[in-house]
C-alpha positions in Angstrom: -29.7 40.7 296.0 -32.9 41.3 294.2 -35.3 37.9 294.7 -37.4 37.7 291.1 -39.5 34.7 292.4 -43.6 35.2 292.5 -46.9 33.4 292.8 -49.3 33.5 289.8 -52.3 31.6 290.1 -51.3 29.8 293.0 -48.3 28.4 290.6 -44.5 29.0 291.9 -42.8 31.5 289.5 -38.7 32.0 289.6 -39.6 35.1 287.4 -42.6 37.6 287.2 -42.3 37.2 283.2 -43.8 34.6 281.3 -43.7 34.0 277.2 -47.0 34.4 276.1 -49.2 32.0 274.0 -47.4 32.7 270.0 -45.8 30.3 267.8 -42.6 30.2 269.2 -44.4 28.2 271.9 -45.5 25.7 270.1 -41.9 24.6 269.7 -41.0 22.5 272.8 -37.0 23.3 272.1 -37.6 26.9 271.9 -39.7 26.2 275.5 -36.6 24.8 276.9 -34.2 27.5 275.8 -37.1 30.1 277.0 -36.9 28.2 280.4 -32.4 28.3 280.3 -33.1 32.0 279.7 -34.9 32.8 282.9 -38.4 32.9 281.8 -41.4 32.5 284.4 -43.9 29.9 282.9 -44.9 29.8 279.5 -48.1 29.9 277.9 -48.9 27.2 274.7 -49.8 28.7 271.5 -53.3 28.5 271.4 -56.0 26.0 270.1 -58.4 27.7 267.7 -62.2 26.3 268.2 -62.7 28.8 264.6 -59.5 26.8 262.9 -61.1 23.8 263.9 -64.4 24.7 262.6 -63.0 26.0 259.5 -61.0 23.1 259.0 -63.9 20.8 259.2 -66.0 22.9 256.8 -63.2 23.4 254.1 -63.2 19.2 254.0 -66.7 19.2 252.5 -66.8 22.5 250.5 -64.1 20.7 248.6 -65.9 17.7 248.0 -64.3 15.2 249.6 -67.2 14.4 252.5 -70.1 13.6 250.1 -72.7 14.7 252.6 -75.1 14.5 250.5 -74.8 11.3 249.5 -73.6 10.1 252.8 -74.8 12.5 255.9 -72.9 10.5 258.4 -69.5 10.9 256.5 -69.6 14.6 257.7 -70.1 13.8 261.2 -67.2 11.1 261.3 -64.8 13.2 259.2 -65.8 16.6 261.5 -65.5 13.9 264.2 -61.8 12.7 263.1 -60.5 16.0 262.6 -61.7 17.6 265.4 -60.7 14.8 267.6 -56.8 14.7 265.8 -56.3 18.5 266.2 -56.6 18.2 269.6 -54.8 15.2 270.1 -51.6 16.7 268.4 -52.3 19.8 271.3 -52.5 17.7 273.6 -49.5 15.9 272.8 -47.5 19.0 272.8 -48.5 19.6 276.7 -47.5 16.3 277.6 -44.2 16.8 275.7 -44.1 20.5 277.1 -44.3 18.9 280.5 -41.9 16.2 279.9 -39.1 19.0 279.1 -39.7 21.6 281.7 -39.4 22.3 285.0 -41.7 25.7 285.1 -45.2 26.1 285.2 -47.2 25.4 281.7 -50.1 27.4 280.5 -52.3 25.5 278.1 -54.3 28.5 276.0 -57.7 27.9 274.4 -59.1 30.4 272.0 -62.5 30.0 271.9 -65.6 32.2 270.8 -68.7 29.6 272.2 -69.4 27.2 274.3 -70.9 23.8 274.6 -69.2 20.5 274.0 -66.0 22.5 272.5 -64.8 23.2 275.8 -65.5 19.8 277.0 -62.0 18.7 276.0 -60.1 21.0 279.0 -60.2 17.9 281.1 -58.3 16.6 278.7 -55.3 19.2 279.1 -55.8 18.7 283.2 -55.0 15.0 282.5 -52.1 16.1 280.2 -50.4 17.5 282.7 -51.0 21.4 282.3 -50.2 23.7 285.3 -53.6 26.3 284.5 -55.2 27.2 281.2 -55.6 30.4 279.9 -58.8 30.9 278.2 -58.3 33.4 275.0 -62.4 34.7 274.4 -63.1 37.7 271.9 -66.7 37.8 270.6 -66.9 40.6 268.0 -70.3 42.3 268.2 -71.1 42.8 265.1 -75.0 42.0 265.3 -76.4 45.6 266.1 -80.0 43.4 267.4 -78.1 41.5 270.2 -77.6 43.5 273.6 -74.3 43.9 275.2 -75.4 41.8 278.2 -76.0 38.9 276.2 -72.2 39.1 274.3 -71.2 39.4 278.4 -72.9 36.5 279.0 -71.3 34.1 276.9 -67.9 35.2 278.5 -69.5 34.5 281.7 -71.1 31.0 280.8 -67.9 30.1 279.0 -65.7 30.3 282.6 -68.7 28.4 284.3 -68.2 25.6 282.3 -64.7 25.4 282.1 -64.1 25.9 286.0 -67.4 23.1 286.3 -64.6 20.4 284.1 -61.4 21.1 285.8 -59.5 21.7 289.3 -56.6 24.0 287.5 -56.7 27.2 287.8 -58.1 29.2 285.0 -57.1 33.1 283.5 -59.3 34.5 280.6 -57.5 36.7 278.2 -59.6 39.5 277.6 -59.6 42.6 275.2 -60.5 46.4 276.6 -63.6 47.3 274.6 -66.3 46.7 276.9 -68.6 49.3 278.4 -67.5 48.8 282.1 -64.5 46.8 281.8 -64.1 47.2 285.8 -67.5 45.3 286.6 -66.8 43.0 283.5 -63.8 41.6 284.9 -65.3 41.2 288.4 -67.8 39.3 287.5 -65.3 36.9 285.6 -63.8 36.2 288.6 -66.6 35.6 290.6 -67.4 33.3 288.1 -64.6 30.9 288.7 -61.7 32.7 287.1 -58.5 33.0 288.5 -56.8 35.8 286.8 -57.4 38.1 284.0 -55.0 38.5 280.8 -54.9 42.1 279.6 -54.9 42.1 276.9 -55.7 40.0 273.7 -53.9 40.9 270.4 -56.2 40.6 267.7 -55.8 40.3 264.3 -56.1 43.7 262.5 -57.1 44.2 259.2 -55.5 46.6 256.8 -56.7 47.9 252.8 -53.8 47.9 250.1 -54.9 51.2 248.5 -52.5 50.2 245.1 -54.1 46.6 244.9 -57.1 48.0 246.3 -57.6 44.5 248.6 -58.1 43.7 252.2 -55.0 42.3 254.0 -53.6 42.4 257.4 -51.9 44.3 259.8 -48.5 43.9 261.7 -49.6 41.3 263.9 -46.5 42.7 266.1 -47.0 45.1 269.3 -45.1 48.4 269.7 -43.8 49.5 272.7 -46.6 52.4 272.3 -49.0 50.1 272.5 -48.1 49.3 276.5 -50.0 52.6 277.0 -53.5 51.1 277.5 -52.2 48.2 279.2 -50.6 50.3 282.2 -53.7 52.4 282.2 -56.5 49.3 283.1 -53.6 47.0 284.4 -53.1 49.8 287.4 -57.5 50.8 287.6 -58.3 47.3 288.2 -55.3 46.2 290.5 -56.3 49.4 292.0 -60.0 48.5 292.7 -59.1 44.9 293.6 -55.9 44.4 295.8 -57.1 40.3 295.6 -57.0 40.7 291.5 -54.4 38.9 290.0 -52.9 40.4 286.3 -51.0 39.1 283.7 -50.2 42.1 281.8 -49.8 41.8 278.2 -49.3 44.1 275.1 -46.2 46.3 274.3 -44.1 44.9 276.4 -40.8 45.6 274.7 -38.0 45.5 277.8 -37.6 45.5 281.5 -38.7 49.4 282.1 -42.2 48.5 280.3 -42.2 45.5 283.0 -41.3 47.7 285.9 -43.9 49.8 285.3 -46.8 47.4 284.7 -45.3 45.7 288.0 -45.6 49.3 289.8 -49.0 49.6 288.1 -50.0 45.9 290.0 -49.4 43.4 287.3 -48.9 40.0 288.8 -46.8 39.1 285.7 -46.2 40.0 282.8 -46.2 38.4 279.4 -44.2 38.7 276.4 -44.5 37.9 273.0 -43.6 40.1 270.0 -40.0 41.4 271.5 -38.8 37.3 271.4 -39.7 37.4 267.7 -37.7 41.0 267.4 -34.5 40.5 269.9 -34.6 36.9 270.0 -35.3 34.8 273.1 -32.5 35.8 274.9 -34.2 39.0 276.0 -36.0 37.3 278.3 -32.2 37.3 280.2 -32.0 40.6 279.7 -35.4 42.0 281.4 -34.9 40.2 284.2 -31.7 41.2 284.6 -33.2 44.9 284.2 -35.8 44.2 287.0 -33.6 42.5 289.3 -30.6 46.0 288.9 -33.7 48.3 289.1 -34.8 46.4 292.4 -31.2 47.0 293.5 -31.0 50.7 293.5 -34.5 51.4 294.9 -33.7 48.8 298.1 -36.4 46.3 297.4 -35.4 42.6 298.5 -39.0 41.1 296.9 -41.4 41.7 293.8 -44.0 41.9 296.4 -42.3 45.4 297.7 -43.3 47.3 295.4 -46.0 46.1 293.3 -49.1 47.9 292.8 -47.2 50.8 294.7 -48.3 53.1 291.7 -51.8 51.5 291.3 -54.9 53.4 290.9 -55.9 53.5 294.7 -52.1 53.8 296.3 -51.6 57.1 294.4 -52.2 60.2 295.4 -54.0 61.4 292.4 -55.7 58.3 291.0 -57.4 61.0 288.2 -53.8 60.3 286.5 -55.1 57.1 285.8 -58.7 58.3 284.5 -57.8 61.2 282.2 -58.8 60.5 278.5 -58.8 63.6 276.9 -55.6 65.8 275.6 -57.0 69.0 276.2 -57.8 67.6 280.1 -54.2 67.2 280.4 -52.8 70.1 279.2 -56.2 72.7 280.4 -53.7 73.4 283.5 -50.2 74.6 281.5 -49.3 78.0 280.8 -47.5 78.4 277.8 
């Protein structure tokens, strides 16, 4: 019978398939009916350092600081608010903790550093198992070289892995210039795995109201695409490398594959809010009859047998262009 049971992170995991940071795990009682339904570890919705900040600014522009009349007032009321939002977060670990038995994954989503990520000691001490660290820096300012948006990434995990003894994944997005050398030198800098990828938020133009609005924040199943692709180059390049692969992950086939492609685990998120939580059940149950027919007793058999350096035409991995593809059919 098909063992599902990994290691991520050094962590003991019953199932290669984790719930990814959303709101549904924010709610510890949707945690604990993940957990009944087979699921890995779980990763905390994430604390925003822009809500914060944005929270603490929307105080005064509403009048209610009277910084000008009182300066300190805006550093005690920035002070309280910031110091209460993460209190309440990390009262949810320690609750999350309380309730479970698998691994939890605090997630910070964070676009600086400094004395913001000071407060991941403060998760350690709660109790959390790792902490996945959720960085996006848009570069929008065309004067500001690519190495110095890098470097902020870079200086980010130094600090974090400087503060705490748990281990430490950074959730990253795919548009960087040489995402191969990017993520190696995040983990040379202290981090323990690498999250691909981050879903952002998307923004979208109502053409009758003629305003800005927002996407689907949902994933397709099309959208597992470019996930397989850099999931399997990297795990390719670096057989030490470990993956969470996230993004499109829609049922136990898509799971197989990024498995195949030498994901360490794999995330989901946007199928619990479409089939319900239960379909955590259901991919495992996929993985563990697929293991079945093809003989293999472990995860560990088979994964990264289809990465970028264990096939035997890795350009399968690196095309890019349709007409590449299809320059060698006769039609």
């Amino acid at each position: 019978m098909a063992d599902l049971k990994t290691k991520y992170m050094g962590l003991e995991l019953r199932s290669p398939i984790i719930a990814g940071s959303c709101g549904l795990t924010s709610d510890v009682e949707k945690m604990v009916e993940m957990e009944k339904a087979g699921v890995g570890a779980v990763v905390l919705k994430s604390i925003f350092e822009e809500q914060i900040n944005e929270e603490t600014s929307g105080v005064f522009k509403a009048g209610y600081g009277m910084s000008d009349a009182y300066p300190e007032a805006e550093d005690y009321i920035k002070t309280y608010i910031r110091s209460n939002t993460i209190q309440k977060y990390v009262e949810l670990v320690r609750n999350a903790k309380s309730r479970l038995t698998i691994p939890v994954i605090a997630s910070v989503n964070c676009f600086s550093g400094g004395e913001w990520i000071s407060f991941a000691s403060q998760l350690e001490e709660a109790g959390a198992d790792a902490l996945e660290l959720n960085v996006f820096i848009l570069p929008v300012n065309e004067f500001r070289e690519s190495a110095e948006v890098e470097n902020v990434y870079f200086e980010i995990v130094k600090s974090i892995k400087s503060q705490i003894k748990i281990p430490v994944s950074v959730k990253i997005s795919h548009y960087f210039t040489n995402l191969s050398a990017f993520v190696d030198k995040i983990k040379a800098y202290g981090a323990n795995a690498t999250t691909l990828f981050n879903r952002f938020y998307e923004p979208d133009i109502n053409i009758n109201t003629l305003e800005m609005g927002a996407a689907s924040v949902f994933s397709t199943a099309a959208e597992l695409r470019t996930t397989l692709r850099w999931t399997g180059i990297l795990a390719g390049k670096d057989k030490k490398l470990e993956i969470s692969a996230s993004t499109g992950v829609h049922g136990g086939e898509a799971a197989v594959k990024l498995l195949l492609a030498g994901a360490t685990t794999v995330q989901v998120c946007s199928v619990l809010y479409e089939k319900g939580i239960h379909v955590i059940e259901d991919i495992n149950n996929f993985i563990g009859k697929w293991m079945d027919t093809k003989a293999f007793k472990t995860i560990g058999d088979y994964r990264g047998m289809l990465s970028y350096s264990s096939i035997e035409n890795p350009d399968l991995y690196e095309r890019a262009q349709f007409m590449k593809y299809f320059s060698n059919k006769q039609y």
